[in-house]
C-alpha positions, 0 to 999 in steps of 0.5 A: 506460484508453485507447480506440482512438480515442486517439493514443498517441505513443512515448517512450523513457525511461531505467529502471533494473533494479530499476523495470523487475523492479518493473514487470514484477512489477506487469504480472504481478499486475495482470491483463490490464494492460501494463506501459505500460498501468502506466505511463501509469497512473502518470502519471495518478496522479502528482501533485507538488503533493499534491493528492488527487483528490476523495474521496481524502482521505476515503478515506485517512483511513479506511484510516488509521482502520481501520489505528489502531483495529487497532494499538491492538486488537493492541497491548491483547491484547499487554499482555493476553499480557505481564500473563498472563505476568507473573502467571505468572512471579510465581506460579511465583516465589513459589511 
């Protein structure tokens, strides 16, 4: 965030219509944040190289942790659903 003591400099960048939508979006969801508080947010974040700020790592494997163990809990009760659908088609077949 930044504080009044800091000297904000005006630039002036090319955006298209659909950033802009994007930002606006943003703006609105993101409570009392301007779209060039967003921004600069942003270009704090950016990072080319890939590197991720510390604890970040461990952070994303964690989600990624928490995202498989849920696809593979999904993905039991689906062929849970498939086998019970299965018996029952063949019951109502060899009946």
């Amino acid at each position: 965030m930044q504080t009044q003591s800091e000297t904000l400099i005006r630039k002036q960048f090319f955006i298209s219509p659909e950033n802009i939508k994007k930002l606006k979006a943003l703006s609105s969801r993101a409570k009392g944040r301007s779209a060039a508080q967003i921004v600069r947010d942003a270009i704090d974040a950016y990072d080319p190289d890939g590197e991720l700020a510390e604890g970040q790592e461990q952070e994303l494997l964690a989600i990624a942790h928490a995202k498989v163990k849920e696809a593979i809990a999904k993905t039991e009760q689906t062929i849970q659903k498939l086998d019970s659908c299965l018996e029952n088609l063949s019951a109502v077949k060899g009946g």
